[in-house]
Biopython code that builds the backbone (N, CA, C, O; Angstrom):
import numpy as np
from Bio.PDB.StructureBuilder import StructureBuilder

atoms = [
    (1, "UNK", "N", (7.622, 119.732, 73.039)),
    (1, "UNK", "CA", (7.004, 120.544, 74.086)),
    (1, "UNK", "C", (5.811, 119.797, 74.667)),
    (1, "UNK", "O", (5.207, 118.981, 73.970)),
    (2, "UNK", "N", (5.454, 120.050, 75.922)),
    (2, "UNK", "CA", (4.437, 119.372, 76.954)),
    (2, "UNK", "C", (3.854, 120.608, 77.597)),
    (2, "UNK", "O", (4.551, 121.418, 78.208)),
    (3, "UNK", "N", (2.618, 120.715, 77.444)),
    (3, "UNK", "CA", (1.824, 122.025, 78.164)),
    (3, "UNK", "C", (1.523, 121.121, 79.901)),
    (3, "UNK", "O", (1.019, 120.019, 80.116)),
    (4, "UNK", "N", (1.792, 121.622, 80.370)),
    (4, "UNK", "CA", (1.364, 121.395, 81.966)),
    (4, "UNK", "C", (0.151, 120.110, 82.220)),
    (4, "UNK", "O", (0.305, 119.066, 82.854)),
    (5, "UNK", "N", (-1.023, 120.574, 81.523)),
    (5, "UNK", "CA", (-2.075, 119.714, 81.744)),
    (5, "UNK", "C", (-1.658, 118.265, 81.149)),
    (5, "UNK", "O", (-2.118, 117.264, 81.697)),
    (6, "UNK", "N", (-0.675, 118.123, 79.883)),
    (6, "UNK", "CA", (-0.546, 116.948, 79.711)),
    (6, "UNK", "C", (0.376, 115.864, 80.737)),
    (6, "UNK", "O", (0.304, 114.646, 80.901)),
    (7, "UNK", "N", (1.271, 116.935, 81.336)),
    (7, "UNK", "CA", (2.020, 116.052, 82.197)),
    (7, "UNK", "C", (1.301, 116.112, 83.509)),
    (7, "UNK", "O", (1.744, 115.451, 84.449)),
    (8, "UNK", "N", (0.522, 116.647, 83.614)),
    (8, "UNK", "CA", (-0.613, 116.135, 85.218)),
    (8, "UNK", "C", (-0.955, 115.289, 84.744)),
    (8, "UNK", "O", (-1.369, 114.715, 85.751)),
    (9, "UNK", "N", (-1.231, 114.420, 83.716)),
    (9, "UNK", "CA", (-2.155, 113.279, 82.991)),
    (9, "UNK", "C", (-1.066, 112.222, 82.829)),
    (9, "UNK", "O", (-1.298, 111.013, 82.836)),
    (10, "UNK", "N", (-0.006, 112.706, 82.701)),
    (10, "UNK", "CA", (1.034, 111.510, 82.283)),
    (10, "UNK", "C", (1.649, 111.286, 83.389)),
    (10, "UNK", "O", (2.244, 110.215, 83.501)),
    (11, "UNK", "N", (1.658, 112.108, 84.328)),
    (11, "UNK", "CA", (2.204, 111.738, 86.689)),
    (11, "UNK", "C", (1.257, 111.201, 87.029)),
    (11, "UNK", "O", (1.435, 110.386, 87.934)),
    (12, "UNK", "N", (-0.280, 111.384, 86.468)),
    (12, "UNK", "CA", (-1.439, 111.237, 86.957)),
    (12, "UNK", "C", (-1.432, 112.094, 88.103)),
    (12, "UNK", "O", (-1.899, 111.487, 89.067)),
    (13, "UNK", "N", (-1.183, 112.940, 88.303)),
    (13, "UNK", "CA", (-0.996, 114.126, 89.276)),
    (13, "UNK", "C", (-2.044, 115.031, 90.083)),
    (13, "UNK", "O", (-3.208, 114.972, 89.687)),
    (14, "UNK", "N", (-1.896, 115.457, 90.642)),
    (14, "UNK", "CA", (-2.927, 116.354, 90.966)),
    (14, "UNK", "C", (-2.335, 117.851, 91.366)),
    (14, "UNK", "O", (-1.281, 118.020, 91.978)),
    (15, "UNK", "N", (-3.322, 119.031, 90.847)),
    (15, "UNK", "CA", (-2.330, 120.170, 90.941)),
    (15, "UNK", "C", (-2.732, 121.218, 92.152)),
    (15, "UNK", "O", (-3.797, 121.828, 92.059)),
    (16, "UNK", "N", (-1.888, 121.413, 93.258)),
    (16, "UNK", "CA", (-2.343, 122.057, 94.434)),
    (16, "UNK", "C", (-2.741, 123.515, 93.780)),
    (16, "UNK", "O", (-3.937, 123.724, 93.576)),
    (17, "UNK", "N", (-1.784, 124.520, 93.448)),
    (17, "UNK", "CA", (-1.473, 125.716, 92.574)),
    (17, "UNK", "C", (-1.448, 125.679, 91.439)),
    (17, "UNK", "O", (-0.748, 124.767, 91.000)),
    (18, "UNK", "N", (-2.182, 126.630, 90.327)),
    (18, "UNK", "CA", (-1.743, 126.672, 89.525)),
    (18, "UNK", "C", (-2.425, 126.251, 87.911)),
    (18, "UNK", "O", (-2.008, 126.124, 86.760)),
    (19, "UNK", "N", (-3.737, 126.134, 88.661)),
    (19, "UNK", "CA", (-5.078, 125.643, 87.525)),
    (19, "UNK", "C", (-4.720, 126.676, 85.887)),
    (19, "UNK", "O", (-4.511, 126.322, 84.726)),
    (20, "UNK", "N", (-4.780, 127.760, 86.426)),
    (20, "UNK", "CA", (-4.677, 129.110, 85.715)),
    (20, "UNK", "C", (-3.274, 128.849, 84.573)),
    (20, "UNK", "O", (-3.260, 129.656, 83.643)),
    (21, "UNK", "N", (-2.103, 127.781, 84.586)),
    (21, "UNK", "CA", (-1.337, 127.590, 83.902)),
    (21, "UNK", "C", (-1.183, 126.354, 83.387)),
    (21, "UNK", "O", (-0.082, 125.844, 83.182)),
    (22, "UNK", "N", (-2.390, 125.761, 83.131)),
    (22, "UNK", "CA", (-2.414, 124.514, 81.958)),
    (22, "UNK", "C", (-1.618, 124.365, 80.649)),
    (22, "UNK", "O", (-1.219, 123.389, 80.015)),
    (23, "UNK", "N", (-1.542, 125.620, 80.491)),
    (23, "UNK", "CA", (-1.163, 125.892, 78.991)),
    (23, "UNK", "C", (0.333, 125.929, 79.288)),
    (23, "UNK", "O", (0.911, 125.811, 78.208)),
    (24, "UNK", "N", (1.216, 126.044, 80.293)),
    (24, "UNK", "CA", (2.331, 126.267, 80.359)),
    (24, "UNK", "C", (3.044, 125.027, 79.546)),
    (24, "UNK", "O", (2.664, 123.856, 79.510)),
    (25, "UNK", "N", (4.373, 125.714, 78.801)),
    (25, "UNK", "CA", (4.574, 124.435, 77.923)),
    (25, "UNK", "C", (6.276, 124.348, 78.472)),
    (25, "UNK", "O", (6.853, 125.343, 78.911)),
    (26, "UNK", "N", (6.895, 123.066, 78.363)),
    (26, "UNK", "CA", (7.968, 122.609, 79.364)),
    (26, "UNK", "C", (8.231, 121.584, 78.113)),
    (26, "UNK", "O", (7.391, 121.088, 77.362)),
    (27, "UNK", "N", (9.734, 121.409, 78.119)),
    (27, "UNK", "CA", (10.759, 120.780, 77.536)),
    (27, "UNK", "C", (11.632, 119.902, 78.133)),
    (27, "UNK", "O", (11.916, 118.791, 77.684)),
    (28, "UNK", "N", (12.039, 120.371, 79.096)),
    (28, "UNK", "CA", (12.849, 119.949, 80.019)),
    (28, "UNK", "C", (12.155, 119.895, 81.515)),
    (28, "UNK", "O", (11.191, 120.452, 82.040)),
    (29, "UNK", "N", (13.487, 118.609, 82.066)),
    (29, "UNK", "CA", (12.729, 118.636, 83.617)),
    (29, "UNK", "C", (14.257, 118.140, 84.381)),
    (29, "UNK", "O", (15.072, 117.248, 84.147)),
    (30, "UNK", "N", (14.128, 119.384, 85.542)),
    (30, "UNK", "CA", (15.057, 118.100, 86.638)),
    (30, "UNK", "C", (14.788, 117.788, 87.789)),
    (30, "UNK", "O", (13.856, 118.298, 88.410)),
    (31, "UNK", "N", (15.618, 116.836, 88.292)),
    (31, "UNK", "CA", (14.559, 115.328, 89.342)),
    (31, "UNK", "C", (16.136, 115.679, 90.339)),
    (31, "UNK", "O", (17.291, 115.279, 90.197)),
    (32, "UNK", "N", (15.689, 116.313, 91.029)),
    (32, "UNK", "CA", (16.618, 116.328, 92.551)),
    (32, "UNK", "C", (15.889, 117.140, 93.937)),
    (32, "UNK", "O", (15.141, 118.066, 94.250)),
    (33, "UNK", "N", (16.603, 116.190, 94.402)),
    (33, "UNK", "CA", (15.960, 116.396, 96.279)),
    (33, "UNK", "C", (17.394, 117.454, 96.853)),
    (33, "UNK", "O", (17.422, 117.789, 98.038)),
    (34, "UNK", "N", (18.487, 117.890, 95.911)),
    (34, "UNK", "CA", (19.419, 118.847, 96.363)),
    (34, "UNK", "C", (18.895, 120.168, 95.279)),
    (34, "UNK", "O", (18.575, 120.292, 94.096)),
    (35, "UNK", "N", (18.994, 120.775, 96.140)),
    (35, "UNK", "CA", (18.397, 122.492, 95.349)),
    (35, "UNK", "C", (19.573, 122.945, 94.378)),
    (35, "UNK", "O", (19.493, 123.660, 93.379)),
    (36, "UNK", "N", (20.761, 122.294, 94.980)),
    (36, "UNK", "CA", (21.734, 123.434, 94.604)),
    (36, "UNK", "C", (22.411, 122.515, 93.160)),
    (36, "UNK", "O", (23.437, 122.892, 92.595)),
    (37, "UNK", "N", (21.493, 121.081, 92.660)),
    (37, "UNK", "CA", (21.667, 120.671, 91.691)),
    (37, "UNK", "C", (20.745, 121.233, 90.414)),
    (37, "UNK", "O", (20.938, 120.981, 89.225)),
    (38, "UNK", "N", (19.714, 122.045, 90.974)),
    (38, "UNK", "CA", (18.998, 122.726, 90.075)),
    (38, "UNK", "C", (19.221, 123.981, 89.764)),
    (38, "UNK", "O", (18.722, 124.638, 88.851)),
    (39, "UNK", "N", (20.153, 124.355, 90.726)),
    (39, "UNK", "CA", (20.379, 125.475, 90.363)),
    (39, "UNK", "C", (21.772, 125.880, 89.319)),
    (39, "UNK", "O", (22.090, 126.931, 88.761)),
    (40, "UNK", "N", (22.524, 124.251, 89.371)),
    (40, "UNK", "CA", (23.944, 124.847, 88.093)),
    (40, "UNK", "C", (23.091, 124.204, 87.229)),
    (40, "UNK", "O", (23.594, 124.516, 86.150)),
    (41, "UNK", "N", (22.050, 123.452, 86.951)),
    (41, "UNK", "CA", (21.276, 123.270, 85.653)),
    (41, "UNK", "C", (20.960, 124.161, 84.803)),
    (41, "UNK", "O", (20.414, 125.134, 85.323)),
    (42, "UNK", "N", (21.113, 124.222, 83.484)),
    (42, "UNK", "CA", (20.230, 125.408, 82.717)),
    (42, "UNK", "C", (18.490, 125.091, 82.806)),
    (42, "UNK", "O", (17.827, 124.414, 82.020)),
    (43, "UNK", "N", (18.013, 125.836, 84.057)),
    (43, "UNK", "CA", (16.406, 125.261, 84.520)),
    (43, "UNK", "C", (15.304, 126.498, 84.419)),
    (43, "UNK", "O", (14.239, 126.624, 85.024)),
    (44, "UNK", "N", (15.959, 127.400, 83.402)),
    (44, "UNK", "CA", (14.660, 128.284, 83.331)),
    (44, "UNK", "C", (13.740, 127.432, 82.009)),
    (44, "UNK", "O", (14.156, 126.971, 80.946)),
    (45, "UNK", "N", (12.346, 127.463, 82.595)),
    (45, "UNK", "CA", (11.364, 127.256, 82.078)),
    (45, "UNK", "C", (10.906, 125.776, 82.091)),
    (45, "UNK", "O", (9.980, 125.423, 81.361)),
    (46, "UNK", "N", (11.460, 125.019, 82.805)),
    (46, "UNK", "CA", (11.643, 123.579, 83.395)),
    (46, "UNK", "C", (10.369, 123.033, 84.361)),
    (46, "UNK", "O", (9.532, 123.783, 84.864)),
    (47, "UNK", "N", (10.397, 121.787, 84.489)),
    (47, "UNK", "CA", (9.686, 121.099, 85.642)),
    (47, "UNK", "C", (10.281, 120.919, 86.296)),
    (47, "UNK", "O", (11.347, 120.671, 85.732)),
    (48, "UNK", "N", (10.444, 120.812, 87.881)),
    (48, "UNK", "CA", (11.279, 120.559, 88.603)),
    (48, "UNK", "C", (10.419, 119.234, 89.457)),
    (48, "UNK", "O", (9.500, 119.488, 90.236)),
    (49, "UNK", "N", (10.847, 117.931, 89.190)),
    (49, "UNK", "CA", (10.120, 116.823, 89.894)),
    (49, "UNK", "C", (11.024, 116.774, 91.575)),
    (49, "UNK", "O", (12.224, 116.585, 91.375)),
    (50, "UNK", "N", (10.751, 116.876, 92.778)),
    (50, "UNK", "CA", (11.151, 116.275, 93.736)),
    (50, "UNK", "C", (10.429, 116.070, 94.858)),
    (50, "UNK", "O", (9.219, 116.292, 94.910)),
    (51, "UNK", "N", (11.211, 115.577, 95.956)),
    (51, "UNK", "CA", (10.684, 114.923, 97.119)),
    (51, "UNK", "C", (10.705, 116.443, 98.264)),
    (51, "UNK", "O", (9.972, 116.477, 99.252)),
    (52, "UNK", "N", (11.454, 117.351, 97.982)),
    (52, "UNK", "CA", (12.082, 118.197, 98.771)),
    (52, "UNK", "C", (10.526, 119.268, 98.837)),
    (52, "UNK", "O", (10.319, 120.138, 97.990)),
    (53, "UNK", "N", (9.395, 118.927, 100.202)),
    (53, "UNK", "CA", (8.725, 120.035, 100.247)),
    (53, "UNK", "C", (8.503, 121.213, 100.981)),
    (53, "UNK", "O", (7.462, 121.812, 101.252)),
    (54, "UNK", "N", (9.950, 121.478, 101.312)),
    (54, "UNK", "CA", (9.823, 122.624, 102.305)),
    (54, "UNK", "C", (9.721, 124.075, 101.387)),
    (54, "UNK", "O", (9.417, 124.196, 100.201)),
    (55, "UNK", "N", (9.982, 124.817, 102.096)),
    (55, "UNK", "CA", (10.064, 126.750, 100.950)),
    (55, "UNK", "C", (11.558, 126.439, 100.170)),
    (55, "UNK", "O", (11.653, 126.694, 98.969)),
    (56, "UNK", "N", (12.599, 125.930, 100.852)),
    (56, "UNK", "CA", (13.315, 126.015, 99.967)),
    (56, "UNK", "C", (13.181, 125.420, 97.940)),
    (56, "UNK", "O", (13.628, 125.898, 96.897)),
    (57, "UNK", "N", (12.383, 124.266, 98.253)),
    (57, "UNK", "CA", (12.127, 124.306, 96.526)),
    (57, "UNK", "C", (11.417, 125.096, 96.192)),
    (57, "UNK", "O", (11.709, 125.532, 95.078)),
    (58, "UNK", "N", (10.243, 125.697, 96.798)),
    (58, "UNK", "CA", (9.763, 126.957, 95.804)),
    (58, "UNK", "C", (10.756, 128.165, 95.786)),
    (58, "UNK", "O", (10.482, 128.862, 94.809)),
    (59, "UNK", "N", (11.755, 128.651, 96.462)),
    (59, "UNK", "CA", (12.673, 129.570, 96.448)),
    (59, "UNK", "C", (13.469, 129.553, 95.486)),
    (59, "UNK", "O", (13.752, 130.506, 94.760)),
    (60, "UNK", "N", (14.049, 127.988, 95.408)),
    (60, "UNK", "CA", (15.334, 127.723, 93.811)),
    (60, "UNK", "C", (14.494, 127.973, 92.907)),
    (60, "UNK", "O", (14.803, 128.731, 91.988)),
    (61, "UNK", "N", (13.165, 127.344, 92.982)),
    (61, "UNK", "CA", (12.698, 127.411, 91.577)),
    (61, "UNK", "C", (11.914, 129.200, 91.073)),
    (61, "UNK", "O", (11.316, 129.576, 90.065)),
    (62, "UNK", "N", (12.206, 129.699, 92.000)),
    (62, "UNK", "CA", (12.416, 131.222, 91.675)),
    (62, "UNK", "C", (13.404, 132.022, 91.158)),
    (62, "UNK", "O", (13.343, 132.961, 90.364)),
    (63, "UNK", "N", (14.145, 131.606, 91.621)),
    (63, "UNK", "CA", (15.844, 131.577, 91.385)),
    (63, "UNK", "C", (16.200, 131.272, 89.842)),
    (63, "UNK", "O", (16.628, 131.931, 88.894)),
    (64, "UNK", "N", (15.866, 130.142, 90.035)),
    (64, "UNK", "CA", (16.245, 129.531, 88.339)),
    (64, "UNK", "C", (15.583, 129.710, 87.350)),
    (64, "UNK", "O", (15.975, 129.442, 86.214)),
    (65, "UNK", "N", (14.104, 130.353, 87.731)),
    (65, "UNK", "CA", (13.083, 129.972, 86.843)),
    (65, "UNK", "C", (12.567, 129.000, 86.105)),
    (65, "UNK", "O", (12.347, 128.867, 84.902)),
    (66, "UNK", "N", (12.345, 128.049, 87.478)),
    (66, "UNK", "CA", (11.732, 126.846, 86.845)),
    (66, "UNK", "C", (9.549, 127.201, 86.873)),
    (66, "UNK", "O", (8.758, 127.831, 87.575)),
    (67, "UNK", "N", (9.507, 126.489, 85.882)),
    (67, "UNK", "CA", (7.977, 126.844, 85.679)),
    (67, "UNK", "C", (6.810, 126.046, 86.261)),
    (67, "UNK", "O", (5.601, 126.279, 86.234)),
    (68, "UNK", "N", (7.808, 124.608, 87.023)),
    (68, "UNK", "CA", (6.562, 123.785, 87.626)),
    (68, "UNK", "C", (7.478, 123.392, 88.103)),
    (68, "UNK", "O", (8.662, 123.430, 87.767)),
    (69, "UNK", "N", (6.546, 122.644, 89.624)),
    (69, "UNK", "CA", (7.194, 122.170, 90.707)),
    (69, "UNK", "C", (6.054, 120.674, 91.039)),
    (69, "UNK", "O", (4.887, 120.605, 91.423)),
    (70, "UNK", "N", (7.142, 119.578, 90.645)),
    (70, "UNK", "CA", (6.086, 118.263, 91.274)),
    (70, "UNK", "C", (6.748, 117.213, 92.308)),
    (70, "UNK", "O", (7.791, 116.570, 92.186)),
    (71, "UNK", "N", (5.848, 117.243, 93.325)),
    (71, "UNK", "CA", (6.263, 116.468, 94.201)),
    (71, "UNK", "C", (6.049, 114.984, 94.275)),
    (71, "UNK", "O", (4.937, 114.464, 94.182)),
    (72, "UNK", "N", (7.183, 114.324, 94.448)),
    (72, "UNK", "CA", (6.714, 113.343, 94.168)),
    (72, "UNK", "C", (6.204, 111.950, 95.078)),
    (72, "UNK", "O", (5.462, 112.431, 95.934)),
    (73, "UNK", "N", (6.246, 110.857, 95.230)),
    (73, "UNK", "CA", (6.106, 109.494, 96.436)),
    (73, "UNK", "C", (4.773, 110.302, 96.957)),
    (73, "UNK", "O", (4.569, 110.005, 98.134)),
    (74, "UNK", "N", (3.944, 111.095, 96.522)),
    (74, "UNK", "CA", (2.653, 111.407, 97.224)),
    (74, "UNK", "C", (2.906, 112.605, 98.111)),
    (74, "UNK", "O", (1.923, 113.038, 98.712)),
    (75, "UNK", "N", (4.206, 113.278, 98.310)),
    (75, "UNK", "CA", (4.229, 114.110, 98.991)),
    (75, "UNK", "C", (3.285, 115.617, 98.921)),
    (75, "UNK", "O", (2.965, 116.295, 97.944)),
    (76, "UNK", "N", (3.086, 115.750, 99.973)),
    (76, "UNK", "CA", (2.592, 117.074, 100.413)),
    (76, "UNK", "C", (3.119, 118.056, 100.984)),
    (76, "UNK", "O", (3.699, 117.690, 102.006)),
    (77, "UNK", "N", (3.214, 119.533, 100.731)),
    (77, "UNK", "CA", (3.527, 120.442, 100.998)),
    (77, "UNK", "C", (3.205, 121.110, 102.120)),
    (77, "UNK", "O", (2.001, 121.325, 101.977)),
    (78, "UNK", "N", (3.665, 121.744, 103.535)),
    (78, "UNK", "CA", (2.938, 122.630, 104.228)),
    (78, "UNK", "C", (2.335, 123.968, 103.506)),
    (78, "UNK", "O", (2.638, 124.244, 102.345)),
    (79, "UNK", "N", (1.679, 124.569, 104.092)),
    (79, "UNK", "CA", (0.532, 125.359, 103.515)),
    (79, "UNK", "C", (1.712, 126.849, 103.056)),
    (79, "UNK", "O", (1.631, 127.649, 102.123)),
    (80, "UNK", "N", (2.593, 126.740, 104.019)),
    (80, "UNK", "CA", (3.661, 127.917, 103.390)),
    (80, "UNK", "C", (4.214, 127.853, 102.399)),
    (80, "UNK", "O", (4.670, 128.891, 101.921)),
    (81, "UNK", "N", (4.386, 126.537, 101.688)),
    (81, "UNK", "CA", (4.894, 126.288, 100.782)),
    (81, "UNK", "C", (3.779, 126.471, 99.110)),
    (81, "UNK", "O", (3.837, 126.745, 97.911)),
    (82, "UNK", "N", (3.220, 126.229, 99.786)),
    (82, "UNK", "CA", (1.770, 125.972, 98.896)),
    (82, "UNK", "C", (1.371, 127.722, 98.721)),
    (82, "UNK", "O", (1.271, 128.248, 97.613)),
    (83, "UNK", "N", (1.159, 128.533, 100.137)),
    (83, "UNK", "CA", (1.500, 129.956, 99.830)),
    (83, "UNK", "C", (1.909, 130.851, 98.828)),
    (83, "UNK", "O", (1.376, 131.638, 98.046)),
    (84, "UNK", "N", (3.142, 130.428, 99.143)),
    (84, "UNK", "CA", (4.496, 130.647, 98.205)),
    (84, "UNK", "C", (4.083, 130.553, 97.065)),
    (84, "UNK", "O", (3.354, 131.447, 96.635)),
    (85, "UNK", "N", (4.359, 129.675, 96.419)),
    (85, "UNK", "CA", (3.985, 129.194, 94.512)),
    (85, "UNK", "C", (2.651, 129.677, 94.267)),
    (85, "UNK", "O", (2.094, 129.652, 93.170)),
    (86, "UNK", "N", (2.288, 130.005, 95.069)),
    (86, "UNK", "CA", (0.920, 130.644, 94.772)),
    (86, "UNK", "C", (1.014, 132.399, 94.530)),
    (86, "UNK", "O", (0.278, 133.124, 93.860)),
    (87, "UNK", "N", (2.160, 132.717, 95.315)),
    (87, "UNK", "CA", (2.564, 134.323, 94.928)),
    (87, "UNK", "C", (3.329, 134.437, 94.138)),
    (87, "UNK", "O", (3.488, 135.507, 93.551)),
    (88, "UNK", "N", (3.943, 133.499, 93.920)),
    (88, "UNK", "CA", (5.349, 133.489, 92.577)),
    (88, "UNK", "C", (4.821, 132.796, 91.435)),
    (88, "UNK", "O", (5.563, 132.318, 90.578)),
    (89, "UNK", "N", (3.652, 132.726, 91.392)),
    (89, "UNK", "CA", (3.234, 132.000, 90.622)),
    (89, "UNK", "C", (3.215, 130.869, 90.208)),
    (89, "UNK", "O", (2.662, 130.780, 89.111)),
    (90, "UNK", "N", (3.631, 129.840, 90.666)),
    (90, "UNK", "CA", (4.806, 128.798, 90.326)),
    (90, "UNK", "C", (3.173, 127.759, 90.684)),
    (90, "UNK", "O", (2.548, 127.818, 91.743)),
    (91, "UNK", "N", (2.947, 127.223, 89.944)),
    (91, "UNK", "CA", (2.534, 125.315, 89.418)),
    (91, "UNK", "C", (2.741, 124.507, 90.395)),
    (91, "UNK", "O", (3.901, 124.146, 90.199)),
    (92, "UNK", "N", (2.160, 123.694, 91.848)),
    (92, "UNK", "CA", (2.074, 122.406, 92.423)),
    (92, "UNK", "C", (1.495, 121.549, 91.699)),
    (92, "UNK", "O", (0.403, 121.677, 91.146)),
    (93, "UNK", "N", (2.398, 120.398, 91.670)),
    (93, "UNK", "CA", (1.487, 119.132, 91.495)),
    (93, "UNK", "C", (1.967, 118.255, 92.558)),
    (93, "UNK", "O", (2.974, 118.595, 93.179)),
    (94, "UNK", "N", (1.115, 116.710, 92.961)),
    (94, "UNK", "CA", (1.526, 115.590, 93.473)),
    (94, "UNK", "C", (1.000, 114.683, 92.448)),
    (94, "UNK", "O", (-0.034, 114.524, 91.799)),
    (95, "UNK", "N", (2.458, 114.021, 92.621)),
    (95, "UNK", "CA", (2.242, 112.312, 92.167)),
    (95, "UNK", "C", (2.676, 111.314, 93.204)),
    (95, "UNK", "O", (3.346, 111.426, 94.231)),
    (96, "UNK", "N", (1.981, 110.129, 92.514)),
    (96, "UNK", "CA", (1.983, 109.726, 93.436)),
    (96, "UNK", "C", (3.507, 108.305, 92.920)),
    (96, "UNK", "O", (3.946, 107.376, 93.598)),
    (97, "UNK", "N", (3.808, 108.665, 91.800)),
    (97, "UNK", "CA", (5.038, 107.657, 91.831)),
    (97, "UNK", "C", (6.529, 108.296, 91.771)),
    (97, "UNK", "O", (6.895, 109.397, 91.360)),
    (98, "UNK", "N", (7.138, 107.395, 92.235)),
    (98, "UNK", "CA", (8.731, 107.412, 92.517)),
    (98, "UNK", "C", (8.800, 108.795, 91.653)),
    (98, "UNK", "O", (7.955, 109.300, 90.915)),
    (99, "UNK", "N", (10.363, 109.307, 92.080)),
    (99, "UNK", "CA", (11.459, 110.142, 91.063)),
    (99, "UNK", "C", (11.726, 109.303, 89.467)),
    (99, "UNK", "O", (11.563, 109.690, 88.310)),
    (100, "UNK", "N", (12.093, 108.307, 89.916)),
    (100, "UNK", "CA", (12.216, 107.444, 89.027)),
    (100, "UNK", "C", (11.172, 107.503, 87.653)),
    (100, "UNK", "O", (11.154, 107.966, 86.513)),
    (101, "UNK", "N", (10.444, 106.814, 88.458)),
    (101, "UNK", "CA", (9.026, 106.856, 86.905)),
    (101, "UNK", "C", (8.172, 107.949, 86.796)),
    (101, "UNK", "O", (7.086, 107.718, 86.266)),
    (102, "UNK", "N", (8.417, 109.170, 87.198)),
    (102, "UNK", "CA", (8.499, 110.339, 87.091)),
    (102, "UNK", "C", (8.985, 110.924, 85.950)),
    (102, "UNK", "O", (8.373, 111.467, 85.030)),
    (103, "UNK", "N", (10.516, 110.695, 86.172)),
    (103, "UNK", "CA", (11.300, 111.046, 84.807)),
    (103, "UNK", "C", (11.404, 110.067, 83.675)),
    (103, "UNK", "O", (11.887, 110.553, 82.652)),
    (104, "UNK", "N", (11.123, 109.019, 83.627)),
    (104, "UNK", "CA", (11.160, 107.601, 83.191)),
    (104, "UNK", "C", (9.924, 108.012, 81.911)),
    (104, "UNK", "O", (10.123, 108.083, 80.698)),
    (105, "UNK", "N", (8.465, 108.270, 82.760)),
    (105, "UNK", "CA", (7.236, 108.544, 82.050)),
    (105, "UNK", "C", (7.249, 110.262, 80.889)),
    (105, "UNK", "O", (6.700, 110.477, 79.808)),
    (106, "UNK", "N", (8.000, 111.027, 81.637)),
    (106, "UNK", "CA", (8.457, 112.196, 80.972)),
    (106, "UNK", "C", (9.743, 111.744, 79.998)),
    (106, "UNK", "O", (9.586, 111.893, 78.786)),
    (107, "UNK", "N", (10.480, 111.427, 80.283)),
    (107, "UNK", "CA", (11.797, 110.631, 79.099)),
    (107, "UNK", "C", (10.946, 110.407, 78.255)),
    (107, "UNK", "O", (10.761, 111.351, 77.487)),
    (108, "UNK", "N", (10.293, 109.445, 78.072)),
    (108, "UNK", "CA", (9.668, 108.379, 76.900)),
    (108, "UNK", "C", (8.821, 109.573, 76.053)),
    (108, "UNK", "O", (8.722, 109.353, 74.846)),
    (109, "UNK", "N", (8.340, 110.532, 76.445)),
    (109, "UNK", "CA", (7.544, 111.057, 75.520)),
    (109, "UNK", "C", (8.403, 112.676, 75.219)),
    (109, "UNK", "O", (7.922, 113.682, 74.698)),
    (110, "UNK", "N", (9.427, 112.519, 75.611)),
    (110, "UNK", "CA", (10.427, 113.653, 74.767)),
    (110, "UNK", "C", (11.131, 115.033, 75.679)),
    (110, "UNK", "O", (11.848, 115.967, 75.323)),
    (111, "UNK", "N", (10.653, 114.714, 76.744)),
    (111, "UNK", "CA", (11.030, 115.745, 77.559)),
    (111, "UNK", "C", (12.711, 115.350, 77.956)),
    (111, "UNK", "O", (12.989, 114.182, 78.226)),
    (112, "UNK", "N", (13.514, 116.159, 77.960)),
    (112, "UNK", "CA", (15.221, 115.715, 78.180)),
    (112, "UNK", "C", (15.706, 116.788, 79.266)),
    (112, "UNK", "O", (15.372, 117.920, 79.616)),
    (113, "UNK", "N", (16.713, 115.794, 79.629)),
    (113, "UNK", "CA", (17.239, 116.527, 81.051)),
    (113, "UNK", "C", (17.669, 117.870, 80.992)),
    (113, "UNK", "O", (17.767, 118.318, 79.849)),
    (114, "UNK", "N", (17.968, 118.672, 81.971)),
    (114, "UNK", "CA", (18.419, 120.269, 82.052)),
    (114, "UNK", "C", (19.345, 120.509, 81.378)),
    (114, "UNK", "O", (19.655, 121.674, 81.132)),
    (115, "UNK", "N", (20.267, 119.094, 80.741)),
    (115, "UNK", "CA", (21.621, 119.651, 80.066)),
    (115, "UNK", "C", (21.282, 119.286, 78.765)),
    (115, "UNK", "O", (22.292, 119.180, 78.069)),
    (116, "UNK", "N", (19.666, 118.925, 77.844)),
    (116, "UNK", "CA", (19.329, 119.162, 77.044)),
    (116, "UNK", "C", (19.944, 117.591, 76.263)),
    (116, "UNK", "O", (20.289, 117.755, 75.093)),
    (117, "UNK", "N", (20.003, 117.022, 76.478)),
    (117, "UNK", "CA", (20.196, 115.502, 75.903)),
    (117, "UNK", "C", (19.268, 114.788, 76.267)),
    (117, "UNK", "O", (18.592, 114.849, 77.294)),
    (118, "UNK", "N", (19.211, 113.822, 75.080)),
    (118, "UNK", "CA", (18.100, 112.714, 75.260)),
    (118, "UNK", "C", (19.070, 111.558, 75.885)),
    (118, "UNK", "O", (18.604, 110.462, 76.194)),
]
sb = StructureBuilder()
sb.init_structure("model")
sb.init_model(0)
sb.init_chain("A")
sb.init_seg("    ")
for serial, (resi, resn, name, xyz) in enumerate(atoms, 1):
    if name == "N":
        sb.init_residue(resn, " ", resi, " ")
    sb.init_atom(name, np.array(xyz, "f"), 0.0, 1.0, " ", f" {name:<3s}", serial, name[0])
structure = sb.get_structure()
């Protein structure tokens, strides 16, 4: 398990939403810019790393119940989006590296994909 604040430290991240859930603790994570790959994932209680910052990722990750949402290549959110996860409660972060070493930096310290394999 990974509480929230450690993986803002391990993206080096920064968190738009969501100060109030440091403590949130995450196991799993999945890394897609298609919604509808997170959504046949088993992704309740998940990180969801992507590039995708419109409402639709805060919507799946309502849907699925994913518990954090990080964007990644430095992306930024419009303010509706940022809105949003802010009423659903839902966790922003930005990082500022790839999908890749995203999941790469989360792999190595134990976090495993939505279908629960290392």
């Amino acid at each position: 398990m990974m509480k929230l604040n450690e993986l803002k430290d391990i993206l080096e991240a920064s968190i738009l939403v969501g100060n109030e859930h440091l403590n949130r603790e995450f196991d799993k994570c999945g890394a897609s810019d298609l919604m509808s790959d997170i959504l046949a994932g088993l992704s309740e209680g998940s990180v969801l790393l992507t590039g995708l910052t419109n409402i639709q990722a805060v919507r799946t990750a309502v849907v699925a119940g994913v518990g954090a949402i990080v964007f990644v290549r430095g992306k930024t959110p419009p303010q509706a989006v940022i809105d949003l996860a802010r009423t659903e409660g839902i966790p922003l972060l930005i990082t500022h590296f790839s999908m890749f070493i995203s999941c790469g930096r989360l792999h190595a310290l134990g976090i495993t994909g939505l279908n629960g394999l290392r």
